[in-house]
Steps between C-alpha positions, in 0.01 A plus 500: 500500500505790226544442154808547458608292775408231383578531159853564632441191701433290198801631317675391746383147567495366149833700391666249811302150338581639133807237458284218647134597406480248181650223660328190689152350554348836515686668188394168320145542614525932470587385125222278418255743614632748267445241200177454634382831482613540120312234412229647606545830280469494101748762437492689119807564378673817480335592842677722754508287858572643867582239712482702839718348764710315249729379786806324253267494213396141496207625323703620190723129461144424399394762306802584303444195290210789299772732355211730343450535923612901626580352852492756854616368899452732711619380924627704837813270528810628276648169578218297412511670158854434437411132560244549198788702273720219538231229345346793258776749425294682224206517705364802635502510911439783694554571818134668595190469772193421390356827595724719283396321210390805333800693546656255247234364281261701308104446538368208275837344447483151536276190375568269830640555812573186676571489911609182606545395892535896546182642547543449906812699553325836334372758711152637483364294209198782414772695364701215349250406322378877390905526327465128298160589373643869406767345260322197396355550176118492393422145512799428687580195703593459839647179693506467842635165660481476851544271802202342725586277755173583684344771725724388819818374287496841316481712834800237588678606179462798543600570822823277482622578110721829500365799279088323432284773512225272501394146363169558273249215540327430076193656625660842636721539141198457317366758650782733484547450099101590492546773757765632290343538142613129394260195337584211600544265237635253675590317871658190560695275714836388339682323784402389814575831683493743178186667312532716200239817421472660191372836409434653236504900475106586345281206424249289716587283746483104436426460853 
């Protein structure tokens, strides 16, 4: 499938669960995950944030509460954003692919760039991850969180879930933040079935 199918693909599927996406077990669980990974993060204030797949913009309920916070959601779905206008009106969603980051942000725009329970539905992550380091700032931080259920549950995952690219095992997204330019500061479990990595844009690695 080409690129753009599937990003059309993707659009499509999550603009149909928009109305429904927060609700339930999994929107309960979807949510804790998010608080999770912002624990995780010691964010400075007055920092500019991407928060790349935004879906409805859980992600900024949370954040908001830091109004010195310049706050960016970028997602495919039109529909899923107008989920996240209605709980943030004076937030700023756009509706954008990952891969044309640069066509809207300049280089060495943002402090963090958070990707929560996204990373799987992006196309070729070598260039995904070429655009968030391009408009991360020196010394920038980036947050993946990501599902692992297991080699054989992943290939499961993603075989049955509509729009996954691919399923990422901790070991394979450490090496693509390293492969990509990023030291890792930090990688942890934070959930049965969720890890977070953390990058940072120049430095050393921790690990």
């Amino acid at each position: 499938m080409n690129i753009q199918k599937q990003q059309h693909k993707n659009e499509n599927i999550f603009d149909i669960v928009s109305p429904v996406y927060d609700q339930g077990i999994i929107g309960k669980w979807l949510f804790s995950v998010i608080k999770k990974t912002v624990n995780e993060v010691k964010i400075k204030h007055n920092a500019k944030i991407l928060d790349a797949g935004t879906g409805t913009g859980n992600l900024f309920l949370i954040l908001e509460k830091n109004k010195t916070l310049d706050l960016y959601g970028i997602d495919i779905s039109k529909k899923m954003l107008n989920q996240a206008k209605k709980k943030i009106p004076h937030g700023q969603f756009i509706q954008l692919s990952v891969l044309d980051l640069d066509k809207k942000f300049k280089e060495n725009y943002f402090d963090y760039i958070f990707v929560i329970d996204a990373f799987h539905h992006f196309p070729e992550h070598k260039k995904v991850m070429k655009r968030f380091r391009a408009v991360l700032k020196y010394k920038g931080t980036l947050i993946i969180t990501e599902l692992d259920f297991g080699k054989v549950f992943n290939y499961l995952f993603h075989v049955l879930e509509p729009g996954n690219n691919w399923i990422y095992t901790k070991k394979a997204m450490k090496n693509i933040f390293k492969e990509s330019g990023f030291a890792i500061k930090k990688q942890k479990n934070i959930g049965i079935f969720s890890y977070v990595t953390i990058g940072l844009k120049g430095g050393v690695s921790n690990n």
